[in-house]
N, C-alpha and C positions, 0 to 999 in steps of 0.2 A: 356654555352650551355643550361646549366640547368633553369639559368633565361631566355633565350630566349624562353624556351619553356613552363616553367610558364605563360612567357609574352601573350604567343599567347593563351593559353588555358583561360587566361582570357579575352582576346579579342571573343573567340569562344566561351565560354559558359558563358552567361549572366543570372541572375537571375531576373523575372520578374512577373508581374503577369500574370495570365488563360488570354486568348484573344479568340474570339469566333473562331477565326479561326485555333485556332488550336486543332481541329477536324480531322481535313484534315491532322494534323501533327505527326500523330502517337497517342496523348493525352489517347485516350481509349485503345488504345492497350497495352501502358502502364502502365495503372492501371491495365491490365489483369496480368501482372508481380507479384500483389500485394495480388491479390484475386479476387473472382467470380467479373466479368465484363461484361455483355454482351450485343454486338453491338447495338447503338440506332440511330435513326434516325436525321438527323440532324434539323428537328422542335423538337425533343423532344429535344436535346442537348441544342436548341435554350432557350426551354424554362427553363431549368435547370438554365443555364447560368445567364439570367436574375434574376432569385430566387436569388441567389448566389449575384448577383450585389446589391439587393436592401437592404442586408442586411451590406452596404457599407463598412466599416474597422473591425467591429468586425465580419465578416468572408470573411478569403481572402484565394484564392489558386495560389501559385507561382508555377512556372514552369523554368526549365533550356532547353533552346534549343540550339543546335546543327546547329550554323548557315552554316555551310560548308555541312548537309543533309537536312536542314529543316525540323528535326526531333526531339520532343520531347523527351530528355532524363531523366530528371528529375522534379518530382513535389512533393508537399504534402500544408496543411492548414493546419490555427491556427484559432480557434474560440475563439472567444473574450467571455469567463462566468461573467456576474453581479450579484456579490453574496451583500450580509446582512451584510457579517463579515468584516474582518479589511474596518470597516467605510463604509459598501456599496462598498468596492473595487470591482478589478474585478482579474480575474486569465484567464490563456490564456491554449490551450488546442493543442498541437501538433498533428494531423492526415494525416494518409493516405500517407506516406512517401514510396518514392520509386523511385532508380537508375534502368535504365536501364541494362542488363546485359551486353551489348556490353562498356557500359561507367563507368565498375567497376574502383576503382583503382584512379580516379580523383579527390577522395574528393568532389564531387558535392552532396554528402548526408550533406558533413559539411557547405557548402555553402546556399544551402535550410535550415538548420537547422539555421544557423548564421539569411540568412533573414526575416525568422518568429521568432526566438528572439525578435530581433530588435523590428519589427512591434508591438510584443506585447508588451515590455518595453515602446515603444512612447508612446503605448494606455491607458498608465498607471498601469498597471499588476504588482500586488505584487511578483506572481511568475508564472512561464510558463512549464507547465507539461509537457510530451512527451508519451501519451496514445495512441501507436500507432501499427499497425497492420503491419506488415514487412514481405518480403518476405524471405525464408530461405535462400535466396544463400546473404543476404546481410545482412551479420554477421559487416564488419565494420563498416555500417550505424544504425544496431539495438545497436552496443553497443557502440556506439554515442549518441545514445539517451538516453538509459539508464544509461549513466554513469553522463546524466545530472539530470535524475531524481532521481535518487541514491542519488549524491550529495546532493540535496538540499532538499531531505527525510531524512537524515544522518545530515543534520545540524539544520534541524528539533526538529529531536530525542534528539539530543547533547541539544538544547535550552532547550527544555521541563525538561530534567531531571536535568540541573544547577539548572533550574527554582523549582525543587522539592525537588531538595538538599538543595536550599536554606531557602527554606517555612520550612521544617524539622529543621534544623539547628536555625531556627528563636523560632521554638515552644521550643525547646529544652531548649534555651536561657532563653524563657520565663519562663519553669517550675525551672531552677534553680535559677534566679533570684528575682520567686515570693514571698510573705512574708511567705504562708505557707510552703516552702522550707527551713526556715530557720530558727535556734534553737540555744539556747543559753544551754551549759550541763555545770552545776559545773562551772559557771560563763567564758565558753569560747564560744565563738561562734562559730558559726560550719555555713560553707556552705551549697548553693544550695547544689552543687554537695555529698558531704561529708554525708550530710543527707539522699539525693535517694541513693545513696550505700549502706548504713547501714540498711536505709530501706527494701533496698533488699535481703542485707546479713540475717538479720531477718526473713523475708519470708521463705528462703530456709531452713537455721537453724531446722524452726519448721517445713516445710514439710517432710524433713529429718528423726526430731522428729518420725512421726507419723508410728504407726504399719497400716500395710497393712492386709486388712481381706481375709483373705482366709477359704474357707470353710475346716471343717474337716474331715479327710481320712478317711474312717471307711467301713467294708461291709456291707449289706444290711443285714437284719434280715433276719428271712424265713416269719415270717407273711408281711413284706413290697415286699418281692418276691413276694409272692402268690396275694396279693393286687394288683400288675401291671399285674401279670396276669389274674386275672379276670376284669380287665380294658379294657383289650387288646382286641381290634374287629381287625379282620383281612382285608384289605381292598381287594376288589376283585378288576381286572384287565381289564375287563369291563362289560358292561351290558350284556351283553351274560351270564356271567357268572354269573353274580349278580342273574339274572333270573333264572337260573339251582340251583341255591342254596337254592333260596325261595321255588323251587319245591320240594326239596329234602327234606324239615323240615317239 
């Protein structure tokens, strides 16, 4: 029963791309689900549409419709980015995602997400982000998303610091293996490592060694009392007062 009913839900909800006509098919009223939206005309929609077309695969917006309402359930885009970095590559950009509230529960957030993957991996995309704006009632679709961008932040991270462990580990190498590292005492040789130790142990030794200056405790005379007091100007507390004082002398 279960596959039968997968069966049909895949037959009913297709993933596709924006088609102008579906204006008429709930499309705007669905981004209303998402965030501010508000109603356009269908020459302005017309002329949107076309923008959106000329900018042909690196930016596409798919949509899930609801063929048994002819109602748009589901949509969101991926922007194709041409970056400098790995070799002029490019990185793809997940936006504007959003399940209808009536079609929770179907997994059409992971269907939309799967076909803009896709699209972006064909387009060549080193990696494909999920920067996306989400409605609150669609907690299993936001951390959908975010569990892909997590991931591949997280493997990120993990690379970068092997990468710094390693660099570290390499220098470290270096400084025990270099020639000034290493010393022959009373005719034995003595390691890298054997050497920066000693050398250290040395360091501490004599810091150790050394007395700490501290001033000495003592009270103040009566001529060094009287001294800070006639030093002592009293500050006044504002010009108000400043003024009453100078009158007063």
């Amino acid at each position: 029963m279960q596959t039968e009913t997968a069966s049909s839900n895949e037959e009913i909800y297709q993933v596709r791309n924006l088609e102008i006509t579906d204006k008429n098919k709930g499309f705007m009223e669905l981004l209303q689900q998402l965030t501010v939206c508000d109603p356009v005309s269908d020459k302005v929609f017309q002329k949107r549409f076309e923008e959106f077309k000329a900018y042909g695969n690196d930016h596409i917006i798919c949509v899930i419709e609801d063929a048994s309402k002819s109602k748009i359930v589901a949509t969101g885009s991926v922007f194709i980015e041409k970056k400098f970095v790995r070799s002029c590559g490019k990185a793809g950009h997940i936006e504007d995602g959003v399940v209808d509230s009536s079609a929770k529960g179907m997994q059409l957030g992971k269907k939309v997400i799967g076909f803009l993957t896709d699209h972006a991996r064909s387009m060549g995309c080193f990696k494909v982000g999920a920067a996306v704006c989400i409605s609150t009632h669609l907690v299993d679709y936001h951390m959908l998303l975010n569990r892909s961008y997590v991931m591949e932040l997280s493997n990120n991270i993990a690379t970068t610091f092997v990468s710094s462990m390693k660099n570290a580990s390499d220098w470290v190498t270096f400084a025990y293996d270099a020639p000034f590292a290493r010393a022959v005492v009373f005719g034995v040789p003595i390691g890298g490592h054997l050497f920066v130790e000693g050398l250290q142990l040395v360091v501490i030794l004599f810091l150790l060694s050394q007395k700490s200056c501290k001033p000495p405790k003592r009270p103040l005379t009566d001529k060094e009392i009287d001294d800070l007091c006639d030093e002592w100007v009293p500050s006044l507390l504002s010009r108000l007062l400043r003024q009453r004082w100078k009158r007063n002398l």
